[in-house]
DOMAR-429199 format. One record per residue (C-alpha): residue number from 1; residue in three letters; x, y, z. Coordinates in steps of 0.25 Angstrom, whole numbers, plus 2048, in hexadecimal, padded with zeros to 3 digits. Example, Ala and Ser with C-alpha at 12.3 -4.5 7.8 and 13.67 -1.06 7.14 Angstrom:
<figus>
FIGU,1,ALA,831,7EE,81F;
FIGU,2,SER,837,7FC,81D;
</figus>
This chain:
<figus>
FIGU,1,UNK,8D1,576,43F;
FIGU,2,UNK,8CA,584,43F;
FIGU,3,UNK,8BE,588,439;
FIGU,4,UNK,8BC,598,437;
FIGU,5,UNK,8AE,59C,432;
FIGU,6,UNK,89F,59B,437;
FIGU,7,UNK,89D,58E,432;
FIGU,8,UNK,89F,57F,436;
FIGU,9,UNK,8A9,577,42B;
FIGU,10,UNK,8A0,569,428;
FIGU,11,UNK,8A5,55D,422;
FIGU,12,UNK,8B5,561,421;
FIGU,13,UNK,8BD,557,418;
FIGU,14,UNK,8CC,55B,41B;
FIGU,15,UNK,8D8,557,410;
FIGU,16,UNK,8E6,558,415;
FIGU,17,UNK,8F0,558,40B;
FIGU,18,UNK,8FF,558,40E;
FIGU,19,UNK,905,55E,403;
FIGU,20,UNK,913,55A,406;
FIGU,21,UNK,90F,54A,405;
FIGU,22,UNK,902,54B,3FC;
FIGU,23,UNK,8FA,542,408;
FIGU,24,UNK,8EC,547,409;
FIGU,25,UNK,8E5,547,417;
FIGU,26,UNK,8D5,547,416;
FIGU,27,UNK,8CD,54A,423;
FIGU,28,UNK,8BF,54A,425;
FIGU,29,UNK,8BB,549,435;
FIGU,30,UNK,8B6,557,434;
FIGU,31,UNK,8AB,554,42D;
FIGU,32,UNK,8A2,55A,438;
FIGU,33,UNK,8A6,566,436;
FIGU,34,UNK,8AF,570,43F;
FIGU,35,UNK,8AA,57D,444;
FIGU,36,UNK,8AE,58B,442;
FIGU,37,UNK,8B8,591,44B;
FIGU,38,UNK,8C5,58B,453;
FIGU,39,UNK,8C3,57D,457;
FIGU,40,UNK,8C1,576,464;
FIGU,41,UNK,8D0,576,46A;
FIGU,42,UNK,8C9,56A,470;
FIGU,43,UNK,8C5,563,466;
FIGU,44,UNK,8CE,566,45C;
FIGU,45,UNK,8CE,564,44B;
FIGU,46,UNK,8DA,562,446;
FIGU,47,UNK,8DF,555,43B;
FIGU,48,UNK,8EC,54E,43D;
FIGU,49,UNK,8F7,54F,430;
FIGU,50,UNK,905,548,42F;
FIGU,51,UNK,90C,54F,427;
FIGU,52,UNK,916,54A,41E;
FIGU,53,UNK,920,554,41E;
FIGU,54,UNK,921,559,42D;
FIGU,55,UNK,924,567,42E;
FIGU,56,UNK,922,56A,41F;
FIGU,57,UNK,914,568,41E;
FIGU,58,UNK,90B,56B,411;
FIGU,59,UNK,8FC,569,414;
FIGU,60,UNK,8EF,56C,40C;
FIGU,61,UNK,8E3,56C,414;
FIGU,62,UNK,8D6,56D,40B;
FIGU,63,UNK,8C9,56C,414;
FIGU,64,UNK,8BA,569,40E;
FIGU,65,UNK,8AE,56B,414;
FIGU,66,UNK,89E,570,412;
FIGU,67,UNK,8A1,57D,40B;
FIGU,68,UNK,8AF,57E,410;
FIGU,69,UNK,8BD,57B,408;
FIGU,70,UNK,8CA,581,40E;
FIGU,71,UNK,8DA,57C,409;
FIGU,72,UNK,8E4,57F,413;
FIGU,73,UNK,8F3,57D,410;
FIGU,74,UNK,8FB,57B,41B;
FIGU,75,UNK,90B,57C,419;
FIGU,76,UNK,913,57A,428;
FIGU,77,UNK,923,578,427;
FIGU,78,UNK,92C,578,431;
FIGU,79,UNK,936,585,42E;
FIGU,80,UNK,942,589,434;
FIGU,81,UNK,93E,581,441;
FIGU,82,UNK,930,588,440;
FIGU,83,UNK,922,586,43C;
FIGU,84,UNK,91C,58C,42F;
FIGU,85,UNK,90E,58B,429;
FIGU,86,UNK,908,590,41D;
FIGU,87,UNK,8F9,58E,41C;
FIGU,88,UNK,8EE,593,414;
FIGU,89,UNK,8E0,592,413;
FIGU,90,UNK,8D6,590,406;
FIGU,91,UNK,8C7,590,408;
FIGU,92,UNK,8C1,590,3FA;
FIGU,93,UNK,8C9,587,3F1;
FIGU,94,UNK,8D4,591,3E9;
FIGU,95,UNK,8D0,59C,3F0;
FIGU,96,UNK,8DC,5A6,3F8;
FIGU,97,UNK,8DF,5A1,406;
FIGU,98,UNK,8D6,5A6,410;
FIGU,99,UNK,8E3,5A4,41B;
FIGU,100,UNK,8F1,5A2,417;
FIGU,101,UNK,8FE,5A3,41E;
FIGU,102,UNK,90C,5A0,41D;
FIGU,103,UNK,916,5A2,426;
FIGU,104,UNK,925,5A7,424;
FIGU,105,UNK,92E,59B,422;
FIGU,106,UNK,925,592,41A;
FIGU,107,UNK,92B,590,40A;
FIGU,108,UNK,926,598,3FF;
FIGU,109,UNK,924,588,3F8;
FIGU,110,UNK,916,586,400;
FIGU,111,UNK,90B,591,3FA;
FIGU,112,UNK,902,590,408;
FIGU,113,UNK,900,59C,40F;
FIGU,114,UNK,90B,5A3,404;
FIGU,115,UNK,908,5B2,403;
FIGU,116,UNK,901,5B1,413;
FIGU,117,UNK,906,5BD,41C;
FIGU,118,UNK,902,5B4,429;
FIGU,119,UNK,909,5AB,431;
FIGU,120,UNK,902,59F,435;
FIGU,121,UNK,907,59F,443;
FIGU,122,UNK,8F9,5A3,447;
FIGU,123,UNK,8F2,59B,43D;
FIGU,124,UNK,8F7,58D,442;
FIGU,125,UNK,8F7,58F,450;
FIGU,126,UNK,8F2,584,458;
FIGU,127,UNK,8EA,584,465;
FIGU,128,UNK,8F1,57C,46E;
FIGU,129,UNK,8E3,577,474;
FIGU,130,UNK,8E4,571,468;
FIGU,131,UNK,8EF,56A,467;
FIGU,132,UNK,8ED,563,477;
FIGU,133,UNK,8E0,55B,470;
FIGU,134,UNK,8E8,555,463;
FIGU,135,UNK,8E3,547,461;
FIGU,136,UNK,8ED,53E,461;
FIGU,137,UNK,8F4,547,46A;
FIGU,138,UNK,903,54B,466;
FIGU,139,UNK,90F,545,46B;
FIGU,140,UNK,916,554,468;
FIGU,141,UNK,918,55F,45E;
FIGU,142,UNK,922,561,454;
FIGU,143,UNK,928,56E,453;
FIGU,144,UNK,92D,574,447;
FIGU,145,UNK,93B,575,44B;
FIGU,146,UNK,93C,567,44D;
FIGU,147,UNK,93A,566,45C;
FIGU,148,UNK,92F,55E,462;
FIGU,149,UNK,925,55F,470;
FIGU,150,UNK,921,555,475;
FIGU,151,UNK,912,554,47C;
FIGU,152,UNK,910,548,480;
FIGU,153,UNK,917,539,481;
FIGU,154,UNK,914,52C,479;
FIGU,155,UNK,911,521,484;
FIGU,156,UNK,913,513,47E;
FIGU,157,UNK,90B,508,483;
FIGU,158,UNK,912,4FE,48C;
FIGU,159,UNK,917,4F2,482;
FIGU,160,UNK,911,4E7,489;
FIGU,161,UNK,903,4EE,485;
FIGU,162,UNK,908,4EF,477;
FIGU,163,UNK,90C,4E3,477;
FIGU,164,UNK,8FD,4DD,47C;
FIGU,165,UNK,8F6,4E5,472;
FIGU,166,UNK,8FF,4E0,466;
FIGU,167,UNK,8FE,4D4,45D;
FIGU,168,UNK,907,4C8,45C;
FIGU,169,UNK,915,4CF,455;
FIGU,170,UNK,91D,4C7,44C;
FIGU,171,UNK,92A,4CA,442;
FIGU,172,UNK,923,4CA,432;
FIGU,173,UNK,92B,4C1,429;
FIGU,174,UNK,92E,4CE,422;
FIGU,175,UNK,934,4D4,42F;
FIGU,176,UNK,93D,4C7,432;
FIGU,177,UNK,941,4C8,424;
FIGU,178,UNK,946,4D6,425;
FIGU,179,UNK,94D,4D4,431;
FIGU,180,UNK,953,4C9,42D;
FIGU,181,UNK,959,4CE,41F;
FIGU,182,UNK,95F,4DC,428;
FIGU,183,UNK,965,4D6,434;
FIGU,184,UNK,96A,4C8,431;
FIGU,185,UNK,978,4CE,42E;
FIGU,186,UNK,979,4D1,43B;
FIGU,187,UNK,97A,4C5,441;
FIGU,188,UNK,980,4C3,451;
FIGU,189,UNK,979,4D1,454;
FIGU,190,UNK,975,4CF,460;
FIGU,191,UNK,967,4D7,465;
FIGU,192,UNK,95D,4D7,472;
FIGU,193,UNK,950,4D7,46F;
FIGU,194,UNK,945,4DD,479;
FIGU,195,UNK,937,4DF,47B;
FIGU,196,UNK,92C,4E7,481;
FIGU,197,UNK,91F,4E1,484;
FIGU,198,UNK,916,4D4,487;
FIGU,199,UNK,917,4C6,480;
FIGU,200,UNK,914,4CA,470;
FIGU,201,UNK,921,4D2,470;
FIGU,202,UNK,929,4C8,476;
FIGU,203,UNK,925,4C0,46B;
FIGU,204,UNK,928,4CA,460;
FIGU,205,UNK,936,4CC,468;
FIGU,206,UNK,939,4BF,467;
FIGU,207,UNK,936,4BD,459;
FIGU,208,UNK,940,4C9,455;
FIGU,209,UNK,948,4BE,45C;
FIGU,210,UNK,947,4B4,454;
FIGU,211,UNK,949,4BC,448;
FIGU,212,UNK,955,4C4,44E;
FIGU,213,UNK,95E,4B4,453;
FIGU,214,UNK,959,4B0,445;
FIGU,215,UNK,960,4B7,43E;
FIGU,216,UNK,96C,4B6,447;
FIGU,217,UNK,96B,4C1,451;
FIGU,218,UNK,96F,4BF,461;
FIGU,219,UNK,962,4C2,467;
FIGU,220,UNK,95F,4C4,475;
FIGU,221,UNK,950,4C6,47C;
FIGU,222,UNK,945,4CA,47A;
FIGU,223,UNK,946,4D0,488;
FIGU,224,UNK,93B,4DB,48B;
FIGU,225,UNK,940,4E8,48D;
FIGU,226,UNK,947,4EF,499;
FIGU,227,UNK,93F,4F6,4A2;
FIGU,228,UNK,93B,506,49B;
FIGU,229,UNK,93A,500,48B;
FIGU,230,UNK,92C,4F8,48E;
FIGU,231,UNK,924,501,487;
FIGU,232,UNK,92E,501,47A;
FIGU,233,UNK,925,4FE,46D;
FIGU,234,UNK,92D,501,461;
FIGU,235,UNK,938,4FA,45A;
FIGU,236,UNK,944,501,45C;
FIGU,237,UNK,955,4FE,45B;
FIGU,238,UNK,95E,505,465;
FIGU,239,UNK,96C,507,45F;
FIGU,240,UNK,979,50A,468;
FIGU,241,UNK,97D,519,467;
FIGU,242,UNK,98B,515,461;
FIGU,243,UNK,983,511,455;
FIGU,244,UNK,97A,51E,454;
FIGU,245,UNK,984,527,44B;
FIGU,246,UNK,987,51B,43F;
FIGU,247,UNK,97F,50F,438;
FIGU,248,UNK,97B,502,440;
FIGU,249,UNK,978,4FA,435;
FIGU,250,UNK,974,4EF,43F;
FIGU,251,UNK,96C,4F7,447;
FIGU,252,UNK,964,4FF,43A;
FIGU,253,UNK,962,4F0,433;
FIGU,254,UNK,95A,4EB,43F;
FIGU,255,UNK,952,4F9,440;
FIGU,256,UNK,94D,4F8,431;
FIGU,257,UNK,94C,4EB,431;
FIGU,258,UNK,940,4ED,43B;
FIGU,259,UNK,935,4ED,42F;
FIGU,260,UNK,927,4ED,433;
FIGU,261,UNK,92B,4EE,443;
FIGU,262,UNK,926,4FB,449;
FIGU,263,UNK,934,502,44D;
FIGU,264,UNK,93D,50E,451;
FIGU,265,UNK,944,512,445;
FIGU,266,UNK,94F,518,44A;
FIGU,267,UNK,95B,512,455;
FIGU,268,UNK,95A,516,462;
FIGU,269,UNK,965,516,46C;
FIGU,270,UNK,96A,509,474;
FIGU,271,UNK,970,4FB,472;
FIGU,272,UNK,96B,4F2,466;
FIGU,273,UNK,95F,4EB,46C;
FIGU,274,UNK,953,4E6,467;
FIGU,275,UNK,947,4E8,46F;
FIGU,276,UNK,939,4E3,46A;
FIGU,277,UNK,92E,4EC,470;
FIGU,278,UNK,91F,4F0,472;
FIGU,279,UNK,914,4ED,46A;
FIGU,280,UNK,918,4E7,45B;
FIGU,281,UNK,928,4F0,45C;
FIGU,282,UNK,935,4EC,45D;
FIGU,283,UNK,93E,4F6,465;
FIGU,284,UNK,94E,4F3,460;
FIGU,285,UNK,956,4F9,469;
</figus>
């Protein structure tokens, strides 16, 4: 956030509206006030949005404060592989625009910024000081053109703290039902079941088990996991490669049929294996 002008901004109330989805953001955690002039790269102002339509975004920003009223509408698109704003800036409520731009590519369908000269190359320019003291701090950055640049790695916590820090898991009835009314055709399937973690996912394991020979599956483990997978957390289902390029109806039964069970939701590559994993997750694989 910028603030241009001699005086302080006190007791800001911030509405975020995306126009694409209708959902309203309000913000109040600058009610102290922000003072004139470019911001502390250091300390930076900035609000998170999740946007409900990446890359064709729609936002009206309407900011309230002592003496102050400003709407900003905000269109940003992705165009031909590139970035494209409109922007425009009201400070008395239906008064002209006291900034607006538009650049090239953006439809003639969004009126922000429609009759602007300026790019708004300039205008949304980030300081990259700014962008190093983020909080949470990104993983990456999505570019326009679809490509993506990593900054950092998500480190997982070994499973066997996971597994200390978790509750007692067990299979809902719900679940078991489930299961039971998707795979039972598919009786003499045989599956390996293994885990990652300390005594409480053994025990989850084993129920899945239970439920699996019930239903008249040849089930072997749980064993814990080979060396390199202990920190899996996540249920996932490994499906050979010859099966990639057409349907395995067995194979998508038991992925769906994983209801209320934090999981992948898409195959990965390998042997048909079932792997129960991490903190409160099944891995399939």
């Amino acid at each position: 956030m910028y603030r241009s002008g001699p005086d302080d901004l006190k007791n800001l109330h911030i509405r975020i509206k995306d126009n694409r989805s209708g959902n309203i953001q309000e913000n109040n955690d600058f009610k102290d006030g922000i003072e004139p002039g470019p911001q502390n790269p250091d300390a930076p102002n900035y609000i998170w949005v999740k946007p409900s339509h990446p890359w064709d975004e729609d936002y009206t920003i309407t900011v309230t404060g002592t003496e102050f009223h400003s709407v900003q509408d905000i269109v940003f698109r992705s165009v031909q592989k590139t970035g494209q704003f409109a922007m425009q800036v009201t400070i008395e409520p239906g008064g002209r625009p006291v900034m607006s731009c538009r650049d090239s590519l953006i439809p003639e369908a969004y009126p922000a910024g429609r009759g602007s000269r300026e790019n708004c190359s300039a205008v949304v320019a980030v300081d990259p000081r700014v962008l190093n003291k983020l909080q949470p701090e990104p993983y990456g950055f999505e570019e326009p053109n679809g490509a993506f640049t990593a900054t950092r790695l998500r480190k997982l916590p070994p499973a066997s703290d996971l597994d200390v820090q978790s509750e007692d898991r067990h299979l809902t009835e719900y679940q078991q039902t489930v299961m039971k009314g998707k795979l039972s055709k598919y009786r003499g399937t045989k599956l390996l079941i293994l885990y990652a973690g300390g005594p409480k996912t053994l025990a989850f394991a084993r129920s899945f088990r239970k439920l699996f020979s019930g239903f008249g599956w040849y089930v072997e483990g749980p064993r814990f996991v080979p060396v390199g997978d202990e920190e899996i957390v996540d249920v996932q289902m490994s499906v050979s490669r010859r099966y990639w390029n057409r349907p395995y109806s067995r194979a998508a039964d038991l992925l769906s049929s994983l209801q209320g069970i934090k999981h992948r939701q898409a195959f990965v590559g390998a042997s048909l294996i079932a792997q129960l994993s991490g903190n409160r997750n099944v891995l399939l694989r």
